[in-house]
N, CA, C and O atoms as a Tripos MOL2 file, in Angstrom:
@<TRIPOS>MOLECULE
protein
  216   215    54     0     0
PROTEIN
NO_CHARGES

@<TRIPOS>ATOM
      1 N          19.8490   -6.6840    4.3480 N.3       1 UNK1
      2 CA         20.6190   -7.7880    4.8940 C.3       1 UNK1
      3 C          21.0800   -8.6630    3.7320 C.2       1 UNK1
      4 O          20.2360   -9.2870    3.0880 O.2       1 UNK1
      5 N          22.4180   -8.7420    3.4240 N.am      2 UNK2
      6 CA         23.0520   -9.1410    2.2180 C.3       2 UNK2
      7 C          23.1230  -11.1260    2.6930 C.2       2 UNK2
      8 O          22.5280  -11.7450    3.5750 O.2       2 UNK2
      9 N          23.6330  -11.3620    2.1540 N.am      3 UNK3
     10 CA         24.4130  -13.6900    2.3340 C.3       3 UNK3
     11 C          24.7720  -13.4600    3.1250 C.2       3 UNK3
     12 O          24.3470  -13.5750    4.2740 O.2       3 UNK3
     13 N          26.3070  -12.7830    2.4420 N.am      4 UNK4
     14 CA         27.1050  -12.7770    3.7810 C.3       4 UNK4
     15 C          26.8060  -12.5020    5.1690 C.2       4 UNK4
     16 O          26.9560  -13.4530    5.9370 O.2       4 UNK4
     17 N          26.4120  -11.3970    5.6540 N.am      5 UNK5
     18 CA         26.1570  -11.1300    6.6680 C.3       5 UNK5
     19 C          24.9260  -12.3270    7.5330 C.2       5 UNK5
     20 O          24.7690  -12.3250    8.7540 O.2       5 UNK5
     21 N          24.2820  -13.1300    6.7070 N.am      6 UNK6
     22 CA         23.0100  -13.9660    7.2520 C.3       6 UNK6
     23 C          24.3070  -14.9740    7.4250 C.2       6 UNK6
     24 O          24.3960  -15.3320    8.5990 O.2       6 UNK6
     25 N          25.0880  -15.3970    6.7850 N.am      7 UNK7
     26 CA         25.7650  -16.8030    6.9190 C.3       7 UNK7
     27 C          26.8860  -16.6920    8.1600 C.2       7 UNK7
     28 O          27.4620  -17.5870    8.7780 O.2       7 UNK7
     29 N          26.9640  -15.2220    8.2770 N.am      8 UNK8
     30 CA         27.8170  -14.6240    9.7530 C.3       8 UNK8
     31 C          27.0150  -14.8950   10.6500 C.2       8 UNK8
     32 O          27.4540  -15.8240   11.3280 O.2       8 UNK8
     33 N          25.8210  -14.4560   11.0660 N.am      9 UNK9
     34 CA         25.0400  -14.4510   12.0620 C.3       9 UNK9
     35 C          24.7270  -15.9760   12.6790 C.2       9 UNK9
     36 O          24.5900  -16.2370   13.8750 O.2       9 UNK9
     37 N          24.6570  -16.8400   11.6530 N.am     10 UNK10
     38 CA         23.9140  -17.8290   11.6250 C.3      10 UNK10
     39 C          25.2290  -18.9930   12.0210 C.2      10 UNK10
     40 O          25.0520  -20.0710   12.5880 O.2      10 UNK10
     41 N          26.2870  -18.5480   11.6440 N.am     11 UNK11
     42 CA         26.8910  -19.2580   11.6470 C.3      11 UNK11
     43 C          27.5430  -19.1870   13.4940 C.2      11 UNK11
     44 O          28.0430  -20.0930   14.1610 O.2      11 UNK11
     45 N          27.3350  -18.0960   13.7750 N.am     12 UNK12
     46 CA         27.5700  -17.2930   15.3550 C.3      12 UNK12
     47 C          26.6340  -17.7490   15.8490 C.2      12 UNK12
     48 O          27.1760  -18.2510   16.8340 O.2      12 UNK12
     49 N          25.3420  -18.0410   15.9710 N.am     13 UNK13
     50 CA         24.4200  -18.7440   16.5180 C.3      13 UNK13
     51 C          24.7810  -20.1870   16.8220 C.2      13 UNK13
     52 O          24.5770  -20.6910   17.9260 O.2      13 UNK13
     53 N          25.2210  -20.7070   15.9970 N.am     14 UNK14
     54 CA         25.3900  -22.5850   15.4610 C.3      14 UNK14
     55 C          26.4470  -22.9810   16.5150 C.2      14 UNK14
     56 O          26.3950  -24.0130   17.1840 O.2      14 UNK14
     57 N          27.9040  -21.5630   16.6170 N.am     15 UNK15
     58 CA         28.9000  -21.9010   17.2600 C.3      15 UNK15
     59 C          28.2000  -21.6570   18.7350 C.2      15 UNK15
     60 O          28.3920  -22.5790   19.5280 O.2      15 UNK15
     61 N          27.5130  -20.6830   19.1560 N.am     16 UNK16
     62 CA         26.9460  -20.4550   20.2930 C.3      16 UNK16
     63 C          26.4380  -21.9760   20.7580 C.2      16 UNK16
     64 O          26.9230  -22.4800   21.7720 O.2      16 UNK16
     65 N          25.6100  -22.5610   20.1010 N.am     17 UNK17
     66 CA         24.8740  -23.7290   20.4930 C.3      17 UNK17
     67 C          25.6500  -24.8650   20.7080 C.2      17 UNK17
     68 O          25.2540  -25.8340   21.3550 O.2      17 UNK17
     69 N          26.9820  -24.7520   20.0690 N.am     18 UNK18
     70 CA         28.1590  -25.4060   20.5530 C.3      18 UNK18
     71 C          28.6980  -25.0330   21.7000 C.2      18 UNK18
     72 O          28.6530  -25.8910   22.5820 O.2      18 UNK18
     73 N          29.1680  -24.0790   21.9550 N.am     19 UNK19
     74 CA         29.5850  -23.3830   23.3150 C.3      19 UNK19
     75 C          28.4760  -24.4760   24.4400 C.2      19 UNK19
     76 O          28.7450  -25.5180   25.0380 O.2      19 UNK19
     77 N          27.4340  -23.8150   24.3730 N.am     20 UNK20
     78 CA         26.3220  -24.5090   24.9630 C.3      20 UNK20
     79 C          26.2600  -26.2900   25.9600 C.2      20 UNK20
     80 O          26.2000  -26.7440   27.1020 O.2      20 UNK20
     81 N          26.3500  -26.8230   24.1290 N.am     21 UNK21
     82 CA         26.3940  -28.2880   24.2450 C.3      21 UNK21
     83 C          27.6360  -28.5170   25.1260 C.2      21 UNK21
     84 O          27.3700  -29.0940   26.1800 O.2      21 UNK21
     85 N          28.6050  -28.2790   24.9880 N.am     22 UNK22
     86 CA         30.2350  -28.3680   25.5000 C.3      22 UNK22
     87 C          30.0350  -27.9950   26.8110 C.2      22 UNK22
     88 O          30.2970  -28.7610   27.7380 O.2      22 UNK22
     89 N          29.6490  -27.0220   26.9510 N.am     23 UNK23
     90 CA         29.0940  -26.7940   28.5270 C.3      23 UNK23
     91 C          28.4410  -28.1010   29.6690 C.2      23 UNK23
     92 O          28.6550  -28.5160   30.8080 O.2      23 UNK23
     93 N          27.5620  -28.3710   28.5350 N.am     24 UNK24
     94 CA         26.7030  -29.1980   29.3080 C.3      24 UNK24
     95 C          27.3200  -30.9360   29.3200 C.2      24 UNK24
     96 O          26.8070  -31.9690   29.7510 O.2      24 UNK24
     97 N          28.5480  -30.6810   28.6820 N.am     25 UNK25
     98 CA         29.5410  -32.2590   28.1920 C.3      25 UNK25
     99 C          30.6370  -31.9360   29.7530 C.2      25 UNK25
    100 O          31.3830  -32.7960   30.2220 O.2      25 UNK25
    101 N          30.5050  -30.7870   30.2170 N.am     26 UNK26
    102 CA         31.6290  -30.1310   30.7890 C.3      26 UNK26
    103 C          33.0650  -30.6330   30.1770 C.2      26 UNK26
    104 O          33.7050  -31.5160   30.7480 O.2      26 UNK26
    105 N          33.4170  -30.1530   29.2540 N.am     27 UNK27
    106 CA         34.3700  -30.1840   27.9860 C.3      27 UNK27
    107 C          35.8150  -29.3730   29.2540 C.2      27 UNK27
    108 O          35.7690  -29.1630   30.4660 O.2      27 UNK27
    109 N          36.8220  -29.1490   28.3160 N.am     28 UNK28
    110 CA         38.0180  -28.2610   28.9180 C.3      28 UNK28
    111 C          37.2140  -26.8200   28.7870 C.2      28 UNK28
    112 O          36.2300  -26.4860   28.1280 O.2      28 UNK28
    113 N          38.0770  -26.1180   29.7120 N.am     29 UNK29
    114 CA         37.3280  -24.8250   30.0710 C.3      29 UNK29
    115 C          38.3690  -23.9700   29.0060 C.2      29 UNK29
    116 O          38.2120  -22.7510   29.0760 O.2      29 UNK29
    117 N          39.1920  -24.3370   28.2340 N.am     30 UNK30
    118 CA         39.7580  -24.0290   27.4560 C.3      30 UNK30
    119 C          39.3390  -24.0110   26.0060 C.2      30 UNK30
    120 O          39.8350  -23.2880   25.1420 O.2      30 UNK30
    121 N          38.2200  -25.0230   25.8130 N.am     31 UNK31
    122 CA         38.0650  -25.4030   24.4820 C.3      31 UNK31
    123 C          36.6780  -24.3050   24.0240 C.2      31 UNK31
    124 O          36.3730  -23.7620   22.9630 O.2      31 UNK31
    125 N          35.9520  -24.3160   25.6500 N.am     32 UNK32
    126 CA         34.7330  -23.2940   25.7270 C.3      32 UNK32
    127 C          34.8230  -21.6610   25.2150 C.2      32 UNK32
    128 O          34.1040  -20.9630   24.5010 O.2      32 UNK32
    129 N          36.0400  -21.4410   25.9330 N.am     33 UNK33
    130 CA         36.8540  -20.0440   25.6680 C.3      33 UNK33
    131 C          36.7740  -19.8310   24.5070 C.2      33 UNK33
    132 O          35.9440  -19.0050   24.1270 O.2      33 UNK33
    133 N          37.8260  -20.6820   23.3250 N.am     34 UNK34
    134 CA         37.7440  -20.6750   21.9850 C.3      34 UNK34
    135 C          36.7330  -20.3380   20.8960 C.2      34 UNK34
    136 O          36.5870  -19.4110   20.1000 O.2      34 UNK34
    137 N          35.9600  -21.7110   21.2500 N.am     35 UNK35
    138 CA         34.9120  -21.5600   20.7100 C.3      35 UNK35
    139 C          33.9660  -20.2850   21.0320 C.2      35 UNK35
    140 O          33.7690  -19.6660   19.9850 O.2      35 UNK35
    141 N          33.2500  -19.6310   22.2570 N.am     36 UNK36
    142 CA         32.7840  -18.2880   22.2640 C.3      36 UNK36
    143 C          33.4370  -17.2800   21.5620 C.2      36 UNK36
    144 O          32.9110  -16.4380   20.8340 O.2      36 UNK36
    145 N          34.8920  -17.4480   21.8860 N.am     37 UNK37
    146 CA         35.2160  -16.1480   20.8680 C.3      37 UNK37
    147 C          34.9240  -16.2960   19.6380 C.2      37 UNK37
    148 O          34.3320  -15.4240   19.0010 O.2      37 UNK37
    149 N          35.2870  -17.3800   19.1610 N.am     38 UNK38
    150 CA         34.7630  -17.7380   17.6570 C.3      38 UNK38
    151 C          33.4430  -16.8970   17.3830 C.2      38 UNK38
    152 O          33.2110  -15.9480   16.6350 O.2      38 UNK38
    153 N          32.6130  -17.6700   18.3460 N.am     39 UNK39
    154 CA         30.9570  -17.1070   18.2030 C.3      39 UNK39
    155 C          31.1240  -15.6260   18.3290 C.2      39 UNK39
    156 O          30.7060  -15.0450   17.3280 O.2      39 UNK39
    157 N          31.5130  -14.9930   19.0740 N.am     40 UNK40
    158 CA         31.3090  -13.9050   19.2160 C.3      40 UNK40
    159 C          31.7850  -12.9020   17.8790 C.2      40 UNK40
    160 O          31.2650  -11.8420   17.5320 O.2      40 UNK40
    161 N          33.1810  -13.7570   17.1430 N.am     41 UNK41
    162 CA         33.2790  -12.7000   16.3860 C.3      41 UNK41
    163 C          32.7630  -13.0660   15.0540 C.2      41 UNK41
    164 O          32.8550  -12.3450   14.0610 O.2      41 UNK41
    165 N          32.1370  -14.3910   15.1020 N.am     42 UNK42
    166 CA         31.1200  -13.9740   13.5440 C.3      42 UNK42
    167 C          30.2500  -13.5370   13.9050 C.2      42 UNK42
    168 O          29.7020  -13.2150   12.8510 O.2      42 UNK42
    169 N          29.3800  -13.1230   14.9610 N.am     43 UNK43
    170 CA         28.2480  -12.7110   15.1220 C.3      43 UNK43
    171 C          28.9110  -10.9320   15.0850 C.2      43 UNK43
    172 O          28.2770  -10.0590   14.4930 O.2      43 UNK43
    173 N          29.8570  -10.7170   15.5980 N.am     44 UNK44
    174 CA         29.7030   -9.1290   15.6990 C.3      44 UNK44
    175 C          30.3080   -9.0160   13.7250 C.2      44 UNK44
    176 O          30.5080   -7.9860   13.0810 O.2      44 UNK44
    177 N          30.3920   -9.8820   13.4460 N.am     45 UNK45
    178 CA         31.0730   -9.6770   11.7520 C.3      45 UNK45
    179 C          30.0550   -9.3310   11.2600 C.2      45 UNK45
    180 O          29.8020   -8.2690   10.6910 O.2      45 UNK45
    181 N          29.2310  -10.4530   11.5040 N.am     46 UNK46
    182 CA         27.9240  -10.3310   10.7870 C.3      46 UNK46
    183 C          26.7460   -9.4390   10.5830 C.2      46 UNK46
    184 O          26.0920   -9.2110    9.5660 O.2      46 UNK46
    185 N          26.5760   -8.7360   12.4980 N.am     47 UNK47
    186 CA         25.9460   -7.4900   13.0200 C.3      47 UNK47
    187 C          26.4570   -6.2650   11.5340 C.2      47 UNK47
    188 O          25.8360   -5.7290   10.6160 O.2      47 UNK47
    189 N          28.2960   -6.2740   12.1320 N.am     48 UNK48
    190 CA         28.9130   -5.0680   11.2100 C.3      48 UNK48
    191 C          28.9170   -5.0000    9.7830 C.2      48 UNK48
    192 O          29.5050   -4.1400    9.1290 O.2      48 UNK48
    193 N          28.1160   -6.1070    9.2490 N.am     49 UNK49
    194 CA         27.5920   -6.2350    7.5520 C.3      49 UNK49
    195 C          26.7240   -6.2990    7.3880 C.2      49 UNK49
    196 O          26.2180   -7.0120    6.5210 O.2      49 UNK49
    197 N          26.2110   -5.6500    8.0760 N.am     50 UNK50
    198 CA         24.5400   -5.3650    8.2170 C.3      50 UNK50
    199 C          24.2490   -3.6770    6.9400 C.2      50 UNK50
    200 O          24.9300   -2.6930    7.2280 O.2      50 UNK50
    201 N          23.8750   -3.6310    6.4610 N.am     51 UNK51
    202 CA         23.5300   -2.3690    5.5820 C.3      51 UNK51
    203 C          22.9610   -1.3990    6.4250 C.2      51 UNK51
    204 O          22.9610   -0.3050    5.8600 O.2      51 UNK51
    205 N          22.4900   -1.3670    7.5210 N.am     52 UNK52
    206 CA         21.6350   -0.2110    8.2810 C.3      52 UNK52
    207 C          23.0550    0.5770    8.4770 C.2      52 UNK52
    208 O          22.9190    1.7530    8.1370 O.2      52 UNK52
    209 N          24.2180    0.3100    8.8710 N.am     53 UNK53
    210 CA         25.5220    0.9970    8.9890 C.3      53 UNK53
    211 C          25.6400    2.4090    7.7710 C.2      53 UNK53
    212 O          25.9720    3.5820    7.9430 O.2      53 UNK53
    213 N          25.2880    1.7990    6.7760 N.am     54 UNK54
    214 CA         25.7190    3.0450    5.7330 C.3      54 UNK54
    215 C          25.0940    4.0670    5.6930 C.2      54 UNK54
    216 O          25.4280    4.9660    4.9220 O.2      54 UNK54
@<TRIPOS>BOND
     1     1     2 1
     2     2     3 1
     3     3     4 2
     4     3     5 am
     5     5     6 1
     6     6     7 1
     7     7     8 2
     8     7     9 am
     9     9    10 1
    10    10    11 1
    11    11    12 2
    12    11    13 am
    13    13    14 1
    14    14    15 1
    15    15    16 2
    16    15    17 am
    17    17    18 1
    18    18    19 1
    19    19    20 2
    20    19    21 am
    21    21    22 1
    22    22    23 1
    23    23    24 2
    24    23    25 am
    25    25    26 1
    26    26    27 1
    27    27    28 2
    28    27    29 am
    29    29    30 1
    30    30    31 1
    31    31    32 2
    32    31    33 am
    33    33    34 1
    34    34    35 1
    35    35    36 2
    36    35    37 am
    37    37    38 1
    38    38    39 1
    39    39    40 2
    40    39    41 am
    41    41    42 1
    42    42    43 1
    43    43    44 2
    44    43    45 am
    45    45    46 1
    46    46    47 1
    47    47    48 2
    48    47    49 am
    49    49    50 1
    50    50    51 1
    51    51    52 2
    52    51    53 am
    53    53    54 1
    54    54    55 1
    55    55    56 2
    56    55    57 am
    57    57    58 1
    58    58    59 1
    59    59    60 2
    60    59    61 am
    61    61    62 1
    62    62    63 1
    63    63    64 2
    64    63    65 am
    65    65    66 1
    66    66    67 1
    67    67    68 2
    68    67    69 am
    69    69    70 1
    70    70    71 1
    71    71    72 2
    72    71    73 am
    73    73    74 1
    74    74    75 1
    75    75    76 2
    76    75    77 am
    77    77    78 1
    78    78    79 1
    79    79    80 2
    80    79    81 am
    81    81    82 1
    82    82    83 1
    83    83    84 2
    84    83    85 am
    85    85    86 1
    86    86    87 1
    87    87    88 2
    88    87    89 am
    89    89    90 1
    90    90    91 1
    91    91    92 2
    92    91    93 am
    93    93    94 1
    94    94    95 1
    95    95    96 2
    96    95    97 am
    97    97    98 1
    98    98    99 1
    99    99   100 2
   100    99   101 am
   101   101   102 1
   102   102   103 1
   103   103   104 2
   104   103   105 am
   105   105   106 1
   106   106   107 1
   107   107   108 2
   108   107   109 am
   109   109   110 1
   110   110   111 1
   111   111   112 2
   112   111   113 am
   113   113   114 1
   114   114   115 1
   115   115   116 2
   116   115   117 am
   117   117   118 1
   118   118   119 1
   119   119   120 2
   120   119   121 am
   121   121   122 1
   122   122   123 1
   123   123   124 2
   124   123   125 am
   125   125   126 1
   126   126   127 1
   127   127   128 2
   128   127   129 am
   129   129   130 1
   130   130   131 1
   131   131   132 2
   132   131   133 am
   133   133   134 1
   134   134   135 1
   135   135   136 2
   136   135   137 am
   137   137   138 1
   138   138   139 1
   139   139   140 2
   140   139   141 am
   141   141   142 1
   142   142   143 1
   143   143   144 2
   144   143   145 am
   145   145   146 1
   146   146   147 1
   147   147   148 2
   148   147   149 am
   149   149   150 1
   150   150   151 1
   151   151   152 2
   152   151   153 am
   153   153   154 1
   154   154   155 1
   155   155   156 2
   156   155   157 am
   157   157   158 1
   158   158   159 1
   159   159   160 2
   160   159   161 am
   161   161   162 1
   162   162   163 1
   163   163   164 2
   164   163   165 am
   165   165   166 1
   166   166   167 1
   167   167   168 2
   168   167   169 am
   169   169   170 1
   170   170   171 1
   171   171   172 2
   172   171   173 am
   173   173   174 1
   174   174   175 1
   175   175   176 2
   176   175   177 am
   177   177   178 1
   178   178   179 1
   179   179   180 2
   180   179   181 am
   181   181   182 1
   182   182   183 1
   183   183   184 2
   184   183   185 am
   185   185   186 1
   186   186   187 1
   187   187   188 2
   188   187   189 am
   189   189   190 1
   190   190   191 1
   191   191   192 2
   192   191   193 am
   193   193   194 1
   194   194   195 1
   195   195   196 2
   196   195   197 am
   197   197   198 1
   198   198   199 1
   199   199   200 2
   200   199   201 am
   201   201   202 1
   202   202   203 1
   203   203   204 2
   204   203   205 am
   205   205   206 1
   206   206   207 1
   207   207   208 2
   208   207   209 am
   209   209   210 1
   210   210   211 1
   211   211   212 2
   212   211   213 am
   213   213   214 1
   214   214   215 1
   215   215   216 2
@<TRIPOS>SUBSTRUCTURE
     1 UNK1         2 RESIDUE 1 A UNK
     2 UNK2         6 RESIDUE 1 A UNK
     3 UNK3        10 RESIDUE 1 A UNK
     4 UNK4        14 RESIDUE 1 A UNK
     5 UNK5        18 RESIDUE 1 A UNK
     6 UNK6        22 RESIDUE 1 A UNK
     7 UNK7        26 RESIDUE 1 A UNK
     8 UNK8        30 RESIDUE 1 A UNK
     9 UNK9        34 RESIDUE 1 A UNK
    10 UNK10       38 RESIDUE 1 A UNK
    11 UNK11       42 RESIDUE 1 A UNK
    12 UNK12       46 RESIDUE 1 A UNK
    13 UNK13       50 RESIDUE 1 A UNK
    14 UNK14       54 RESIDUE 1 A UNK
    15 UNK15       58 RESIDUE 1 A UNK
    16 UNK16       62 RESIDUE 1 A UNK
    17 UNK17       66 RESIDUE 1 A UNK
    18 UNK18       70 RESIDUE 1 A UNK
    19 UNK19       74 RESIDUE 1 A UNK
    20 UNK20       78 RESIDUE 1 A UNK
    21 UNK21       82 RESIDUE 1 A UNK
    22 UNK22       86 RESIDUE 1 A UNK
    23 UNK23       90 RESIDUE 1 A UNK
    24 UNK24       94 RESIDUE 1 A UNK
    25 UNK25       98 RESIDUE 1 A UNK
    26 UNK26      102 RESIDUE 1 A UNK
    27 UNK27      106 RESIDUE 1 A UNK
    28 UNK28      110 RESIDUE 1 A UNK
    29 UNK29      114 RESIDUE 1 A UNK
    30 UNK30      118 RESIDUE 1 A UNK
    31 UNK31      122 RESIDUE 1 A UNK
    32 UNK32      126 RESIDUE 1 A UNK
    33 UNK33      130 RESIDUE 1 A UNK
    34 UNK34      134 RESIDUE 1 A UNK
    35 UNK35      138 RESIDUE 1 A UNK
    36 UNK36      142 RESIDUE 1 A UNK
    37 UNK37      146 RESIDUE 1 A UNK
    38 UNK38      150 RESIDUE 1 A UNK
    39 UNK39      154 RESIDUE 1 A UNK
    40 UNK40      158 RESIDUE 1 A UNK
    41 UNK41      162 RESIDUE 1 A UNK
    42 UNK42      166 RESIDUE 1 A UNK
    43 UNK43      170 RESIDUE 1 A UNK
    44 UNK44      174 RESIDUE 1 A UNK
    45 UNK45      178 RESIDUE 1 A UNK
    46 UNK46      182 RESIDUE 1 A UNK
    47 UNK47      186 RESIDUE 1 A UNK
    48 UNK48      190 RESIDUE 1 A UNK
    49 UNK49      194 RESIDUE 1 A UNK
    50 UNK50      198 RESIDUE 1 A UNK
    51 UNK51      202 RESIDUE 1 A UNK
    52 UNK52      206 RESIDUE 1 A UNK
    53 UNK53      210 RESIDUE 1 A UNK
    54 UNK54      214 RESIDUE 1 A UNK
């Protein structure tokens, strides 16, 4: 498990916990959207820079 890939994961977690909070603000259901995808795609970035792949 290289930086990069920990600062992907981690950083997909952080946005998750945002998703979260925003939820619970009941924010625009638009802004929620965003942000998950966000999360979702540093976390699958991060998964896919994972060294077990090679």
């Amino acid at each position: 498990m290289n930086g990069l890939s920990t600062v992907f994961i981690l950083l997909g977690l952080f946005l998750l916990g945002g998703v979260y909070s925003f939820w619970k603000q009941q924010l625009p259901k638009s802004l929620l959207v965003l942000l998950s995808i966000g999360s979702a795609m540093c976390l699958l970035a991060g998964v896919l820079r994972l060294e077990v792949w090679n």
